[in-house]
N, C-alpha and C positions, 0 to 999 in steps of 0.2 A: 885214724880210722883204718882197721884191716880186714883182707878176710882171711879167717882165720883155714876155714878148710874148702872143697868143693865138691860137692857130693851126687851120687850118681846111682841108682838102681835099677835093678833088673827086673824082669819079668817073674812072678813068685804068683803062683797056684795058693787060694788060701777061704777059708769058708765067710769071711764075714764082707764082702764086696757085694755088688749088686751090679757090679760091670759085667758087659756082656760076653767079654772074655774072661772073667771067670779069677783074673788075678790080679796082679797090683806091682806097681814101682814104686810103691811110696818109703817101702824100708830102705834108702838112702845110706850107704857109707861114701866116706871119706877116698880123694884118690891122689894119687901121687901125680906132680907131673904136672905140663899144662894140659886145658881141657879145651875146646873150643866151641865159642857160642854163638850163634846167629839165629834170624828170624828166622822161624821151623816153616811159617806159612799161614794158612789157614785152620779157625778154631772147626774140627769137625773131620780133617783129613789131616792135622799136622798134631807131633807131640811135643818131646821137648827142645828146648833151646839150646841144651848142652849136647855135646856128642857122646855117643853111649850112655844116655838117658833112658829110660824106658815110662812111657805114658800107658798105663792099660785102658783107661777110660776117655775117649778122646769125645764124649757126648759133655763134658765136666771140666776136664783138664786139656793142658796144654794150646797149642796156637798160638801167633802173632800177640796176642797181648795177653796172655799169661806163660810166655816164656822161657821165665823164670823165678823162682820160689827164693826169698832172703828172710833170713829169721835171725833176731842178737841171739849170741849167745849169751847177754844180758839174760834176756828173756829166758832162755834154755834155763840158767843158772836159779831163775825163783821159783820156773817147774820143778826144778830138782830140790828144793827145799819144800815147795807144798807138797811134791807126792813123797818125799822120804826116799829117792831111788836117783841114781846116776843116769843123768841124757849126756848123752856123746854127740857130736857134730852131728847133721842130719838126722836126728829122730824125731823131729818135727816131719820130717820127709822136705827138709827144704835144701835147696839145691846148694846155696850161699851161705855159709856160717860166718857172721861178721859180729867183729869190737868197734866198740867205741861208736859207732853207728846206731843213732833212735830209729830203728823200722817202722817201728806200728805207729810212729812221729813224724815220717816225712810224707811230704805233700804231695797230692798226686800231681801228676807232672814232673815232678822232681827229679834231675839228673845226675845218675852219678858214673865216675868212672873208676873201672879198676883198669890195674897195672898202668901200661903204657896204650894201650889198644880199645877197650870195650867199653861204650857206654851205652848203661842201659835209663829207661824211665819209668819209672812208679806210676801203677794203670789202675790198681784198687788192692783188696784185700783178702787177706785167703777167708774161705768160708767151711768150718770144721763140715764131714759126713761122716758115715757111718762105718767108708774104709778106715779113715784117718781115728775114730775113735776104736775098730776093730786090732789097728797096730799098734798102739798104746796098750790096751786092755784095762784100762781106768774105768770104772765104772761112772754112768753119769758123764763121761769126757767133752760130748757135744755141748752139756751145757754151762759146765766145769768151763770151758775153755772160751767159751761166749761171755764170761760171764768175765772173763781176765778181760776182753776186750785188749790185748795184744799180739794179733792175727798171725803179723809179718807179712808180707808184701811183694804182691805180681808184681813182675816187668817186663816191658818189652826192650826188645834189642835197637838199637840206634845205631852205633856204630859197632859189629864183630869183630872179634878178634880171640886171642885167646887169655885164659886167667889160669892164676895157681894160685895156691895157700900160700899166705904171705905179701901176698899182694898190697898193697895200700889204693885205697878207696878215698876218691874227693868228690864232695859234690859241687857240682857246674852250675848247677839252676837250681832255684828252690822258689815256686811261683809267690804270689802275694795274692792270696787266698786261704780261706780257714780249713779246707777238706785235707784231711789228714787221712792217710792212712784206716790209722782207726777210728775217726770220724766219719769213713764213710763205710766202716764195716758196723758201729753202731748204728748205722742209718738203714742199713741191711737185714737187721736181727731186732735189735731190743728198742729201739727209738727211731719207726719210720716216721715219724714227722720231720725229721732232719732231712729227709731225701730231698726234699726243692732244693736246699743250699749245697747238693755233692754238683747241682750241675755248675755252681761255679766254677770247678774245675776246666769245664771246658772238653777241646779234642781230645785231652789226654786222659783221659776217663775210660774204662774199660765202659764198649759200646756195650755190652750187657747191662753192665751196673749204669749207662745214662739211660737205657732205653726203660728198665725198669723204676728210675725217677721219674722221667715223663711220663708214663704209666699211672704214676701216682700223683702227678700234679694234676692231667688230664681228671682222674677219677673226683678229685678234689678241690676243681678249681670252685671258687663260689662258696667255699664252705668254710668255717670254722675249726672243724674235729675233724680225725680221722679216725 
């Protein structure tokens, strides 16, 4: 398992956002060199986890448990065959371009490390908007992409340090539990009846994605349907 590149964007003015600043980081290239990660802080006043990163929306994005953005390039590779067009590292806008690695397959909790230094944990799942479908330009992309149900996947920082392309990626811990990745983004979008079982996960569940389970078991205890 590697990663392949490490990607990083800028601040970019663009009409199809609803951030209050008006642009977007999500168009993501590739950089040379190491990069260095650590927890940014808090979701609401912090962005990304990488240095020279740029988070525009920080009401959505970035903070202690989302990080950091990892997406296969597995995955990149069957976009590029359903839409007929070349994806290059980061055009997902994810910060991690990794081989050999099942993203939208590993378990929340799940740790892994790159290089010699950084290990991050898998906290949930990305959830397409209407930036992220604005920088593609696919028509239908929100639900095109729900409908893959191969998200790729927050993390937070555990131990910082720094990574480069090429790095080798092993994973530490892989809990004994069903919440997957995309398990708990299905549980998110198309199949909330799954949400009681994302809180098997436990602490390492992004506190959003548990509080909005509880949300929904409260709403439903007693009942049959949702």
């Amino acid at each position: 398992m590697e990663l392949l590149s490490v990607n990083v964007g800028r601040f970019k003015s663009v009409e199809y956002t609803d951030a209050p600043s008006g642009g977007t980081g999500i168009d993501k290239r590739p950089v040379e060199g190491p990069v260095r990660i650590a927890a940014p802080g808090p979701k609401g006043g912090a962005g990304s986890g990488l240095s020279g990163d740029t988070v525009s929306d920080l009401r959505h994005h970035g903070g202690d448990d989302q990080a950091v953005y990892a997406f296969a390039r597995e995955d990149l590779d069957a976009w590029e065959r359903e839409l007929g067009r070349p994806l290059a590292h980061g055009a997902f806008g994810e910060n991690l371009t990794t081989s050999g690695l099942d993203v939208s397959g590993a378990r929340i909790g799940e740790r892994w490390r790159i290089g010699g230094e950084v290990v991050l944990e898998v906290t949930s799942s990305r959830i397409p908007c209407r930036t992220f479908a604005g920088h593609l330009g696919e028509k239908g992309w929100v639900r095109r992409f729900t409908q893959g149900a191969a998200p790729g996947a927050y993390l937070r920082v555990i131990e910082p340090g720094e990574v480069r392309a090429g790095d080798a990626i092993e994973v530490l811990h892989r809990p004994d539990h069903e919440v997957t990745v995309a398990f708990q983004f299905r549980s998110a979008t198309t199949e909330r009846a799954l949400l009681p079982r994302t809180l098997a996960a436990g602490a390492a569940l992004h506190p959003e994605a548990a509080a909005h389970a509880r949300t929904y078991v409260e709403k439903y205890r007693g009942t049959d349907s949702a």
